[in-house]
C-alpha positions in Angstrom: 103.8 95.6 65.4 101.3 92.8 65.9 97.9 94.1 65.9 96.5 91.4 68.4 98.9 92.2 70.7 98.7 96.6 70.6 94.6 96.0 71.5 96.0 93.7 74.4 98.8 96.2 75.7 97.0 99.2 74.1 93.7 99.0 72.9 90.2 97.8 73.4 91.0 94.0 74.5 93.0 94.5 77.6 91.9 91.3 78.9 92.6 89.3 76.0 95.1 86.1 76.5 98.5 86.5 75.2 101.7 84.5 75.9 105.3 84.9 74.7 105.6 82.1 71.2 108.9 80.7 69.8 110.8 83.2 67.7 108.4 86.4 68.6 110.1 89.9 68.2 111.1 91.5 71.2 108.4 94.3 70.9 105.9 91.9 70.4 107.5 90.5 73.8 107.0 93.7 75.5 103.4 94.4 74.4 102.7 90.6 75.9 104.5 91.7 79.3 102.8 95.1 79.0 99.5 93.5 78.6 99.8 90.9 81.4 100.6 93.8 84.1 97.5 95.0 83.3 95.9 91.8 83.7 97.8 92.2 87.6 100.0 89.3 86.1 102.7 90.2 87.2 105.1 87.3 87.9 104.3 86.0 83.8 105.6 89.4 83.0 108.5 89.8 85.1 109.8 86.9 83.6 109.1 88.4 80.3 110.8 92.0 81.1 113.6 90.5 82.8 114.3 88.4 80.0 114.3 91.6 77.8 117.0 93.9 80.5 119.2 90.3 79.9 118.8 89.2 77.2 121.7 90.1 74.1 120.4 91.7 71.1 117.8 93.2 72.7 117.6 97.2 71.3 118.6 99.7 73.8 115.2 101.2 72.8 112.6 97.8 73.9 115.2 97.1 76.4 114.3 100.7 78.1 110.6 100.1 77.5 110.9 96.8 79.4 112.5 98.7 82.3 110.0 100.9 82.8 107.4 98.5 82.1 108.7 96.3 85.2 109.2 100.1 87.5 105.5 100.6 87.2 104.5 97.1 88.0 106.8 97.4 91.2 105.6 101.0 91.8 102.3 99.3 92.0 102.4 96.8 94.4 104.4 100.2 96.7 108.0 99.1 95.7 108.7 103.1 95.0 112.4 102.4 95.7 112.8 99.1 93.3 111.0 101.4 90.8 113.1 104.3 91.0 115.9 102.6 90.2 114.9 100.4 87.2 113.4 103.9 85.7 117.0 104.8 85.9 117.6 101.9 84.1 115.6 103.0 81.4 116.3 106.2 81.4 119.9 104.7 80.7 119.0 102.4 78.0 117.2 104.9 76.1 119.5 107.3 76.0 121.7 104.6 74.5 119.0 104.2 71.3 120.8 105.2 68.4 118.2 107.8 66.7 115.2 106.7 65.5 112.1 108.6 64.0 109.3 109.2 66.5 107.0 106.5 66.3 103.4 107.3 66.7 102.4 103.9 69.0 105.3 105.1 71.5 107.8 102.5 70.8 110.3 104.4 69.7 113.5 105.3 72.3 112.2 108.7 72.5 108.8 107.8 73.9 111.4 105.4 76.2 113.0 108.1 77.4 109.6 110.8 78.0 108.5 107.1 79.9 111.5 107.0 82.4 111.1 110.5 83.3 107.7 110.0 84.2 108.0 106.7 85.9 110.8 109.1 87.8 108.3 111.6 88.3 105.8 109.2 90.0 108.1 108.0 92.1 109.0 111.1 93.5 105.3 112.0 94.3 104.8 108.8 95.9 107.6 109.2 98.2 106.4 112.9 98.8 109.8 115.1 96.7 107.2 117.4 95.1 110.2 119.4 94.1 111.7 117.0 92.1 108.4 115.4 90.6 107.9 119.1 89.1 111.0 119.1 88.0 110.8 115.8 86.3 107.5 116.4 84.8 108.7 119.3 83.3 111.6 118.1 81.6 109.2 115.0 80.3 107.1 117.3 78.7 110.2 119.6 77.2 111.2 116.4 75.4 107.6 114.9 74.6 107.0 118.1 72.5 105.9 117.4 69.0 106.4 113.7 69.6 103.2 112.0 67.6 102.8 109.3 70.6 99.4 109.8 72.6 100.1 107.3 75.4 103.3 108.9 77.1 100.9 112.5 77.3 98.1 110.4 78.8 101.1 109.0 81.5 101.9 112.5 82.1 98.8 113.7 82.7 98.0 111.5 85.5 101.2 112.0 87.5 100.5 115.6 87.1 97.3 115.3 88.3 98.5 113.1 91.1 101.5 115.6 92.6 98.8 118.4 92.8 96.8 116.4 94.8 100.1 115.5 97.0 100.3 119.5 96.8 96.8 119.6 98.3 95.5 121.7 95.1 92.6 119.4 93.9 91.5 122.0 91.7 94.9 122.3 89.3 94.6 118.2 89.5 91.2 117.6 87.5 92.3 119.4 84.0 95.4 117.2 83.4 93.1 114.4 84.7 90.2 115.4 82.0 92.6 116.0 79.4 94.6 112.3 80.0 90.7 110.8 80.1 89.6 112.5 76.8 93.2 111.5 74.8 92.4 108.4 76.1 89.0 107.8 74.8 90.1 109.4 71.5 92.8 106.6 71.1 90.5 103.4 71.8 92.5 102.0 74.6 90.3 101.1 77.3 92.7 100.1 80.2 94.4 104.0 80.0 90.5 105.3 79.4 89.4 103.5 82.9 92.9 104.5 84.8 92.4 108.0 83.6 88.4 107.9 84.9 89.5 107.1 88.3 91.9 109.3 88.4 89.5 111.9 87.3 86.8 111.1 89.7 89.4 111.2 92.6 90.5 115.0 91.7 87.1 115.9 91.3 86.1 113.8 94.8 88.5 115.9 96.8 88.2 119.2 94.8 84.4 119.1 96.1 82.6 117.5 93.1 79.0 115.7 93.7 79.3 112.6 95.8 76.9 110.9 94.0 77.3 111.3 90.6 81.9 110.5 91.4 80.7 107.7 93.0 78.8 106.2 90.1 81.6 107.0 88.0 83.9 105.4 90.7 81.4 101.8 90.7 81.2 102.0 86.7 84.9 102.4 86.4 85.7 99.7 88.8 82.9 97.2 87.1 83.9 97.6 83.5 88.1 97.1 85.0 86.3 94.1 86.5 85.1 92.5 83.7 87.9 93.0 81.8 90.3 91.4 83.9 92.3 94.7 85.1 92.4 93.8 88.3 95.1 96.3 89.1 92.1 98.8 88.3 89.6 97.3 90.6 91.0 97.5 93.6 91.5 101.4 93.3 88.2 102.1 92.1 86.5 100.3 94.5 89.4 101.7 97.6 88.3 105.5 95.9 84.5 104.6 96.1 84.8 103.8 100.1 86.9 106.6 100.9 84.1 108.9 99.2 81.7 107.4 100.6 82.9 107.4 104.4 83.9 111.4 103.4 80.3 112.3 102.6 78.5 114.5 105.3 75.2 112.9 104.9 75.6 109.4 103.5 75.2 108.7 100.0 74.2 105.8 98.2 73.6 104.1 94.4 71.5 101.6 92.7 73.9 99.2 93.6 73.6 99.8 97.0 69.7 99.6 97.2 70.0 96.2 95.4 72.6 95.0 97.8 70.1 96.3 100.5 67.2 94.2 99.1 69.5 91.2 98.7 70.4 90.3 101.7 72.5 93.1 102.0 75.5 92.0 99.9 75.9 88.4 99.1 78.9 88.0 101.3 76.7 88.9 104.3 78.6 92.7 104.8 77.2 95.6 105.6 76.5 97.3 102.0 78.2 101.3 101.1 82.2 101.8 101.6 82.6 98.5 103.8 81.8 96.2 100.7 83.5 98.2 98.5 86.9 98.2 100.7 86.2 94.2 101.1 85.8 94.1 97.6 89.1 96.0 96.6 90.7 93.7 99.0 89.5 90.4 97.9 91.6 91.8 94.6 94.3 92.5 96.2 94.4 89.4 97.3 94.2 87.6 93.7 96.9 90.0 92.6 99.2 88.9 95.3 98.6 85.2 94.1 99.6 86.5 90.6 103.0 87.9 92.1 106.5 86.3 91.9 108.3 86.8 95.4 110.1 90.2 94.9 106.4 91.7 94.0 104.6 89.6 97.0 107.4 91.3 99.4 107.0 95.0 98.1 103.0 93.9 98.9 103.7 92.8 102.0 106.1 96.0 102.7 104.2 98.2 101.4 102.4 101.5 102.8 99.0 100.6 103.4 96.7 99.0 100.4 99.7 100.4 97.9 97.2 103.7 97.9 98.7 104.8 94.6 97.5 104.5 91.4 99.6 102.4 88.6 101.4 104.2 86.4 101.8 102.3 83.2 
């Protein structure tokens, strides 16, 4: 596996530039598409991951990665549908994979497999079958036991954490979220360290934790995604920060805030607190529709809302 390209997809350079070369594995293929849907992409990678479902030759193993690769980037822009099925389609292809050990970076067809059911998983929360999400979840941890791979565990701690929030249970949502933050920071990769921080900070905003210190973490988390180039980040951090702000009793406010205040209360002349924030997250939203080819600019466009869940990669 190219190093370069595991700190793009996987590691502390989320943001770095990567393209597809001449005569470049298919893996390294997929790490290039993984790591430009986190950049929000997500046209260059669809061509990428379709290329890879197509393409002969392609292992039944990367071709099931690619598949649910290109679910969660539909999933995100609130194509739940359009995801569902291409996690089938991975589901498929993985079960395909001739065995292989368990690979420790989540390559293998395994991982592929624990992956799909996930994916599956999330898209039964976010079209509200808790039933089957459970069910789903549960049979993606009975096969991710004793697998070596860190990154499908941190995946499965978020949609845990987000079907007991569907289930109104804040409380059983923040130790899956904590757990998926701490593997994550243990592991280096800073795009699943930030996701799992919002995620996090949301269970704990609606389980009752302190507004000010969750929306701190919410600004931080939403900067650092900022600067480096997660966009699909930003916009839910900054989304989370307004909605915690406009749910606080008495009004709460930040550093940021103050300077915003004393600076002609935010440079683009809005009010500062959770209006600035929503504008912000939707000036991203914006750039990531730009970034779209058409199927993912008509799932936008479709969508529920400002696609209120969070991506699931």
């Amino acid at each position: 596996m190219n190093h370069v390209l595991r700190a793009a997809a996987f590691g502390a350079h989320p943001g770095a530039a990567v393209r597809v070369r001449p005569g470049m594995p298919d893996l390294d293929r997929w790490l290039v598409a993984v790591a430009l849907g986190g950049q929000g992409r997500y046209a260059a990678a669809a061509a990428v991951l379709d290329d890879l479902l197509a393409a002969p030759g392609v292992s039944p193993a990367v071709a099931a990665h690619a598949a649910v690769t290109l679910a969660s980037h539909r999933r995100q822009l609130g194509g739940h549908a359009a995801a569902r099925r291409l996690d089938a389609v991975g589901l498929r292809r993985a079960a395909a994979a001739p065995p292989e050990p368990p690979d420790a970076e989540g390559t293998d067809a395994l991982a592929a497999r624990v992956d799909a059911l996930v994916g599956l998983a999330a898209d039964a929360v976010g079209t509200g079958a808790v039933g089957q999400a459970q069910r789903l979840l549960d049979t993606a941890a009975d096969a991710m036991r004793g697998h070596p791979a860190w990154r499908p565990a941190v995946r499965l701690g978020w949609v845990r954490a987000e079907l007991a929030l569907l289930r109104g249970d804040a409380t059983a949502a923040v130790a899956p979220a904590r757990e998926a933050l701490e593997l994550a920071q243990a592991r280096g990769s800073l795009r699943h360290e930030l996701k799992s921080r919002i995620v996090h900070a949301v269970a704990r905003a609606v389980a009752g934790g302190g507004t000010g210190e969750l929306l701190a973490e919410l600004d931080s988390a939403g900067d650092a995604a900022d600067r480096a180039g997660l966009l699909p980040l930003v916009w839910p951090a900054r989304y989370a920060a307004a909605d915690v702000l406009e749910q606080a009793p008495n009004g709460v406010s930040t550093a940021n805030d103050a300077a915003a205040r004393t600076a002609q209360r935010s440079a683009n002349g809005l009010p500062s607190d959770a209006p600035r924030r929503r504008h912000a997250g939707t000036a991203t939203v914006s750039v990531i529709l730009g970034r779209c080819d058409p199927v993912g600019r008509r799932l936008m466009r479709e969508g529920p809302g400002h696609l209120a869940q969070l991506p699931v990669t």
